[in-house]
C-alpha positions as CSV (number, residue, x, y, z in Angstrom):
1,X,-16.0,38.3,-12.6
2,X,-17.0,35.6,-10.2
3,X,-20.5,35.8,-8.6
4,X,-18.9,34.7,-5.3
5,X,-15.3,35.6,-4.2
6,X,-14.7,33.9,-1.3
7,X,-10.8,34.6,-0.1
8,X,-8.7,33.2,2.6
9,X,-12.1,33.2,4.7
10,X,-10.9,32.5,9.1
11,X,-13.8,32.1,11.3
12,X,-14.2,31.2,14.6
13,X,-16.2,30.1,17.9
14,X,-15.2,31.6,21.4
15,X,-16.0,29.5,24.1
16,X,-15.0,29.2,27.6
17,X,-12.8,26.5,26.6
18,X,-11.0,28.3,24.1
19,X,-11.1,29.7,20.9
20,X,-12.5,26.9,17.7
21,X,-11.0,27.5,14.4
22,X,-14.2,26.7,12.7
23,X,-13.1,27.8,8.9
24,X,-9.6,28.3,8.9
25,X,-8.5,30.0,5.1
26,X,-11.4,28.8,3.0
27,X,-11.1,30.3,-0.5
28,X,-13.0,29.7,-3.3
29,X,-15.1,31.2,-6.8
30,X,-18.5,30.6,-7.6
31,X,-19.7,31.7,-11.3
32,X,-23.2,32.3,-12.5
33,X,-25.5,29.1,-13.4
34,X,-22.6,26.7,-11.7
35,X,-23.2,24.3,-8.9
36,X,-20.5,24.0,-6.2
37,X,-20.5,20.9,-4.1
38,X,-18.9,20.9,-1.0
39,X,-18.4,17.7,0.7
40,X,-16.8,16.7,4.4
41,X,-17.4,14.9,7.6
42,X,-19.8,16.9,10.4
43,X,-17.2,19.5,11.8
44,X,-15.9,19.5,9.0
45,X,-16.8,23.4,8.5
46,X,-19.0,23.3,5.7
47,X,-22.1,24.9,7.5
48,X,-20.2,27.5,9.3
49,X,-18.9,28.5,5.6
50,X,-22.5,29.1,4.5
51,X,-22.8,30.6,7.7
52,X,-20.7,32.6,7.3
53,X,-21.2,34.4,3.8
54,X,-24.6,34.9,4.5
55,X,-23.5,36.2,8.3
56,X,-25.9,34.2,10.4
57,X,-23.3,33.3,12.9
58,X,-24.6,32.8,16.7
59,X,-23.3,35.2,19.0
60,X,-19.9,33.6,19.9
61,X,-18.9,33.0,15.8
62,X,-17.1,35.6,14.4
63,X,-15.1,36.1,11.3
64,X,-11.7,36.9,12.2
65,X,-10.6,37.8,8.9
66,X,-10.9,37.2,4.5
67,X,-13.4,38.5,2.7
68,X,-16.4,37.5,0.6
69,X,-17.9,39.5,-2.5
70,X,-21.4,39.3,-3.6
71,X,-20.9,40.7,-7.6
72,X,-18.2,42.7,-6.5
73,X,-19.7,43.9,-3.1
74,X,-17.7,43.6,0.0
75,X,-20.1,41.7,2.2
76,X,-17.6,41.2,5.5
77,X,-17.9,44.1,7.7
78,X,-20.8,45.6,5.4
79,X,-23.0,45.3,8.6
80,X,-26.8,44.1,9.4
81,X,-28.6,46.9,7.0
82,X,-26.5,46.0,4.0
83,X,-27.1,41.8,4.9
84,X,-31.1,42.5,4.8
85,X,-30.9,43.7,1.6
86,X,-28.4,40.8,0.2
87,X,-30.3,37.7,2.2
88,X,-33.2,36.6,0.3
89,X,-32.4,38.9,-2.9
90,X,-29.2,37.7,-4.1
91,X,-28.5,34.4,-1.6
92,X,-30.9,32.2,0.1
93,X,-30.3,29.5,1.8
94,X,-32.2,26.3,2.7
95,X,-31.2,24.7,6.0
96,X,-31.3,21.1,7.3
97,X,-33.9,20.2,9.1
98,X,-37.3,22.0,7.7
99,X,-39.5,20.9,10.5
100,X,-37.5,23.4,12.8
101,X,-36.9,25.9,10.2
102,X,-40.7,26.5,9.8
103,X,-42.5,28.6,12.7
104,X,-45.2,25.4,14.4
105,X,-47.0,28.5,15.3
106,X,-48.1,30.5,11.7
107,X,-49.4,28.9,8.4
108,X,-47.1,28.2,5.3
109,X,-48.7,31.5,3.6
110,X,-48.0,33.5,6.0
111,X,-44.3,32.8,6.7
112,X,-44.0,33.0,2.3
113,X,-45.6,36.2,2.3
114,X,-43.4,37.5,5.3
115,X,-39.9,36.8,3.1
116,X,-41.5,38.0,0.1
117,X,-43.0,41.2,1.6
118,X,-39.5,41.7,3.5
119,X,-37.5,41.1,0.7
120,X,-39.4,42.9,-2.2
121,X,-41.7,45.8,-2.9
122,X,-45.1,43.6,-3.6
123,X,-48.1,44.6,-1.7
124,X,-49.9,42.2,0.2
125,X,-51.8,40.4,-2.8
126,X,-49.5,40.5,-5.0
127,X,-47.1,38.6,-2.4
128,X,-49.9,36.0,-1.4
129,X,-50.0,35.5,-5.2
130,X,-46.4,35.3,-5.5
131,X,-46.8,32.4,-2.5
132,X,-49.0,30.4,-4.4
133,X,-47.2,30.6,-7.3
134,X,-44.0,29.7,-5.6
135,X,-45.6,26.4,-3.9
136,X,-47.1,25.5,-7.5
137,X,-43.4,25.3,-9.1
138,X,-42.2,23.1,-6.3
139,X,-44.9,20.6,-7.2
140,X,-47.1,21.1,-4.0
141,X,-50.4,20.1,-4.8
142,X,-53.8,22.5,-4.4
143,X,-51.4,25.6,-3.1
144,X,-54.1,27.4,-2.5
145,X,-56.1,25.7,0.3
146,X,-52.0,24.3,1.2
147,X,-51.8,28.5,2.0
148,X,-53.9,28.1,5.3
149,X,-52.1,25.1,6.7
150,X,-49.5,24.2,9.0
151,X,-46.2,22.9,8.8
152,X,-47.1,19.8,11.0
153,X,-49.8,19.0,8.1
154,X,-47.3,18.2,5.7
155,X,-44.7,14.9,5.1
156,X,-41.0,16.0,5.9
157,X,-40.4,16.0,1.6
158,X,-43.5,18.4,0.9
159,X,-41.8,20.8,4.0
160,X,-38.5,20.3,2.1
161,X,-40.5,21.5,-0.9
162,X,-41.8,24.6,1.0
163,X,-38.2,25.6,2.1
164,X,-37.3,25.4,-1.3
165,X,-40.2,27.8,-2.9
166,X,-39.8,30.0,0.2
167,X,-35.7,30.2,-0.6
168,X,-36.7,30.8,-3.9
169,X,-39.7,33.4,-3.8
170,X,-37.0,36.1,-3.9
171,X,-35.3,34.9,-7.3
172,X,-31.8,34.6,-5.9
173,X,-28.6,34.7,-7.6
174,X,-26.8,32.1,-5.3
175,X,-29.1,29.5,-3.6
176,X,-27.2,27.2,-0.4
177,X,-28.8,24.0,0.2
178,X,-27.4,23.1,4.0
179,X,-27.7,19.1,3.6
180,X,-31.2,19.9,1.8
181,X,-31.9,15.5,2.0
182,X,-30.4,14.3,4.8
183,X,-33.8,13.3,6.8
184,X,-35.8,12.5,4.0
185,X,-36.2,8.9,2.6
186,X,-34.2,8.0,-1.0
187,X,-37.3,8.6,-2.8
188,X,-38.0,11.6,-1.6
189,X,-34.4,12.4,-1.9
190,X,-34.6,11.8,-5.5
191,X,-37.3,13.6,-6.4
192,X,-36.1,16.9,-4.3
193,X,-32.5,16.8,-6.3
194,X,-34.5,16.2,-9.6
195,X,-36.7,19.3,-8.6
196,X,-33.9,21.7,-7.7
197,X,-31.8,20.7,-10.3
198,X,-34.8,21.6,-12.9
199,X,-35.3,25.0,-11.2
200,X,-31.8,25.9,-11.3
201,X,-31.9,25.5,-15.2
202,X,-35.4,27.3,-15.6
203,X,-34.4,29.8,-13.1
204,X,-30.4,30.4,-13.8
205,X,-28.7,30.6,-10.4
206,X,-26.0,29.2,-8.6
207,X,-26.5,27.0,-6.1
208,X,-23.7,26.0,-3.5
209,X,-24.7,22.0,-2.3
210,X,-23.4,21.3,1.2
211,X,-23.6,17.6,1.6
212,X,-21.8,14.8,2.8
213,X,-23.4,12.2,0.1
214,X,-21.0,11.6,-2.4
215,X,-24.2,10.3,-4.2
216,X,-25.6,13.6,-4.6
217,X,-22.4,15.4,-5.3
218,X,-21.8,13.1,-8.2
219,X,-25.3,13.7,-9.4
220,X,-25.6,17.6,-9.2
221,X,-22.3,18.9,-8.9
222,X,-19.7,21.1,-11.5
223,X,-17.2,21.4,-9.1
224,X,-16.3,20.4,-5.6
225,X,-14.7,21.4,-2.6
226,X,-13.5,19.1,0.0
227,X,-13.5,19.9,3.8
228,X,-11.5,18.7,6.6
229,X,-11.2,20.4,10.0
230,X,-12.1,23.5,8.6
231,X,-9.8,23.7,5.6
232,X,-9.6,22.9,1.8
233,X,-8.0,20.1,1.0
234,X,-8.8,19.4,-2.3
235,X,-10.9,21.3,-4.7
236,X,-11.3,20.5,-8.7
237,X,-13.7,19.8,-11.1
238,X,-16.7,16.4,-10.1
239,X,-14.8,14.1,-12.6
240,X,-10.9,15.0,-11.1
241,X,-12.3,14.4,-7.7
242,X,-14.3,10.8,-8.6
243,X,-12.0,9.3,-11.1
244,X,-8.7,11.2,-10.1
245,X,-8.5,11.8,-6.0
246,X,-5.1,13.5,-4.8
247,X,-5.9,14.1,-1.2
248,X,-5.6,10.8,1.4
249,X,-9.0,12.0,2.5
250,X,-11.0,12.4,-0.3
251,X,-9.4,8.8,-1.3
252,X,-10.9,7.6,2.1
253,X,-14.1,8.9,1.5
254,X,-14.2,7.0,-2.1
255,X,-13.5,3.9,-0.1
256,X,-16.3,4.3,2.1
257,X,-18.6,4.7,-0.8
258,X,-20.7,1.1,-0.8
259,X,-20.8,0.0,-5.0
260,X,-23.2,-2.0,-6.3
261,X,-20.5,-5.3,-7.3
262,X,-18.8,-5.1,-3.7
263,X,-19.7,-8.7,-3.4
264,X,-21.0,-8.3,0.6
265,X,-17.2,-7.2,1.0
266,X,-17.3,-5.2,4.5
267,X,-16.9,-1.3,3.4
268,X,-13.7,0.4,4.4
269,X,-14.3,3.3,6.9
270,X,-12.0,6.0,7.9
271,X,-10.5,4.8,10.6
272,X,-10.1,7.3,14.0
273,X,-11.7,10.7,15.2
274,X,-12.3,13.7,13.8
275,X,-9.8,16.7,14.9
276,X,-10.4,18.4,18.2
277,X,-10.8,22.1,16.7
278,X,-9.2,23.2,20.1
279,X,-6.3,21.6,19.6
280,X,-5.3,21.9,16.1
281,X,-2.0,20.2,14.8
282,X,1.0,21.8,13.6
283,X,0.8,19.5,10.7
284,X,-2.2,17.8,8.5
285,X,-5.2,18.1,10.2
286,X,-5.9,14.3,8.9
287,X,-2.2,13.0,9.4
288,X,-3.5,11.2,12.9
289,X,-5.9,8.4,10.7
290,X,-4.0,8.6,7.5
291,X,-2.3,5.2,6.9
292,X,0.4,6.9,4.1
293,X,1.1,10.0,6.8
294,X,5.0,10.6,6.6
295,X,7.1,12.6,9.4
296,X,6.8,16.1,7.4
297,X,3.0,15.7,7.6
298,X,3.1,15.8,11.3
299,X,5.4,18.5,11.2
300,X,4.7,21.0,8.7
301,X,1.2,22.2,6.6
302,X,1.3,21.3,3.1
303,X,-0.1,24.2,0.9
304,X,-2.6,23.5,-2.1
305,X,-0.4,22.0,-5.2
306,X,-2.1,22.6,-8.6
307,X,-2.6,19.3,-10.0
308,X,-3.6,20.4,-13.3
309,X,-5.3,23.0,-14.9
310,X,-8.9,21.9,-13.2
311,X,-7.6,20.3,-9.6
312,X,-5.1,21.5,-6.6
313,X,-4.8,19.2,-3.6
314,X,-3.1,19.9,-0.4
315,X,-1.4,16.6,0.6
316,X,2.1,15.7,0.8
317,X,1.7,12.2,-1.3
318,X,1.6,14.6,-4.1
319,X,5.0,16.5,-4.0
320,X,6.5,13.1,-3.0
321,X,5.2,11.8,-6.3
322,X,6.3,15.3,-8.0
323,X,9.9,14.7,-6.3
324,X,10.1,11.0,-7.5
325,X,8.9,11.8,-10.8
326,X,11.6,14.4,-11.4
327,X,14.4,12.2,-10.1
328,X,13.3,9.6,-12.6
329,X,13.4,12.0,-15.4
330,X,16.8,12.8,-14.3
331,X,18.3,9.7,-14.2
C-alpha cells in the first residue's frame, strides 16, 4: 500500500468573480522512502495540491471532491481534530518564503518547542532538548545560544535550515518542501538540497519537492509530476521525463532549460500566457501557446495515455503517433 493515495483530487477558489478550478483531477501515489517531484509554471496548482492534502486552504478554497489517504486513512472530510493529529506527525511541510513563516515576534526555541510540544507528548525539557537537537542535525552552528535568538538574526539559508529541523522535529512520514530554494543564492541552494537529501536517507521519509527548477528535480527526484493549469499532464519516472518527454509542455520546459554548450544561443521560452483558471478551455489547457496544437486539441480533453510501463502523458501528439504507427504496421 501507498503511503499517499491521492485520487481524482478537484479543488477550488470562490471569488466574486467566479469559481477557480485550482486542482482540477490530480491523482497520484507516493510510497515510503520515495521522492516525488512535481514541477509547473506559478498557477500551475502545485501549492494548492500540497495545500490541499495537508488542508490548509484559506477560507474561500475548498475541495470539491477526490480523496487523499494518509496509510490508509481517509483524510478529506476527516475534519480539523483528526488534521492536528496528522500535521506535524505523519506530513510536514516547509513553505516558501521562511522569513514570513517564522513569527518576527518569538525566538527560534520557542516556536520549535511549540510544534514539538503540540505534536508530541514531551514535557517542556525534553522538547527544548528535542529543539536543540533538531537545529544541530540541520548544521546550525552553537544551537544552544541560536535557541534565544530571533529569526531576523539569521541569513535567509540558516532560516531555511530552521524550517527544515522545525518540519522535521516531529519525525514525519511525508515531508512537502513548497519551493524550499527559491530565494536563496545557488550556494546556499546547494547546500540545503545536499542537507535534505542526507536526512531523508538517515531519517526514511518521503518527501514530495514542489519546484519549478528542473535543476533540482533532476538532482533529487524518483519520480515526477508535471502541472499545467491545474492538471496532470505528464507523470513518469525522472529519466522518461528528461530523456523521453511526451507532453508539448514538458518538451517546452526542456527547451527553456539554459545547457552549458548553448554557444550564447538565445534560450527558447514558452511563448504566450498562462490559462485564465476562470475561463478554462474545452480543450488542452496549453493548446493556445503550443506550436504542434491540432483542431481536436481545441476541441476535446485528451486523457492520460500510458506510455510505457513507467510514463503516461496526456497529449494528443501521442495517439497521432500511436495512429500513424499502426497504419504503418498495416501497410
Amino acid at each position: 500500500m501507498a503511503l499517499l493515495e491521492v485520487k481524482d483530487l478537484h479543488t477550488s477558489f470562490y471569488t466574486p468573480a467566479g469559481e477557480v478550478k485550482a486542482v482540477n483531477g490530480v491523482s497520484f501515489n507516493l510510497d515510503h522512502g520515495k521522492v516525488l517531484g512535481i514541477v509547473g509554471e506559478s498557477g500551475s496548482g502545485k501549492s494548492v495540491t500540497a495545500y490541499s492534502v495537508m488542508q490548509i486552504l484559506e477560507k474561500t478554497g475548498k475541495i470539491v471532491s477526490g480523496s487523499i489517504k494518509c496509510d490508509g486513512q481517509e483524510l478529506v472530510g476527516a475534519g480539523e481534530k483528526v488534521m492536528k493529529t496528522v500535521r506535524g506527525n505523519k506530513i510536514s511541510i516547509i513553505f516558501q518564503d521562511p522569513m514570513t513563516s517564522l513569527n518576527p515576534t518569538y525566538t527560534i526555541g520557542h516556536q520549535l518547542m511549540e510544534a514539538i510540544l503540540l505534536h508530541t507528548n514531551r514535557n517542556k525539557k525534553q522538547a527544548r532538548e528535542r529543539a536543540v537537537e533538531m537545529l544541530r542535525l540541520v548544521n546550525i552552528n552553537e544551537p544552544e545560544k541560536r535557541m534565544n535568538q530571533y529569526p531576523f538574526e539569521f541569513s535567509g539559508g540558516m532560516r531555511q535550515r530552521i524550517m527544515i529541523a522545525m518540519a522535521l522535529a516531529c519525525e514525519p512520514d511525508i515531508l512537502i518542501a513548497d519551493e524550499p530554494t527559491t530565494a536563496l543564492d545557488v550556494t546556499i541552494q546547494a547546500q540545503i538540497l545536499e542537507l535534505m537529501q542526507q536526512l531523508q536517507k538517515e531519517l526514511g521519509m518521503a518527501i514530495i519537492m514542489i519546484t519549478h527548477d528542473l535543476g533540482v528535480v533532476a538532482q533529487m527526484c524518483d519520480e515526477v509530476i508535471v502541472m499545467y493549469a491545474g492538471s496532470i499532464c505528464e507523470q513518469g519516472t525522472a529519466d522518461e521525463i528528461f530523456y523521453n518527454p511526451k507532453h508539448e509542455y514538458t518538451k517546452g520546459l526542456m527547451r527553456s532549460i539554459p545547457t552549458v554548450d548553448s554557444d550564447g544561443s538565445k534560450l527558447q521560452p514558452i511563448t504566450g500566457t498562462p490559462i485564465d483558471l476562470l475561463n478554462m478551455p474545452k480543450g488542452c489547457p496549453f493548446a493556445p501557446r503550443c506550436d504542434a496544437a491540432m483542431k481536436i486539441c481545441l476541441r476535446e480533453r485528451c486523457e492520460r495515455m500510458q506510455i510505457n510501463e513507467w510514463h503516461q502523458a496526456a497529449c494528443w501528439m501521442n495517439v497521432k503517433e500511436a495512429m500513424e504507427k499502426e497504419g504503418g504496421e498495416e501497410e
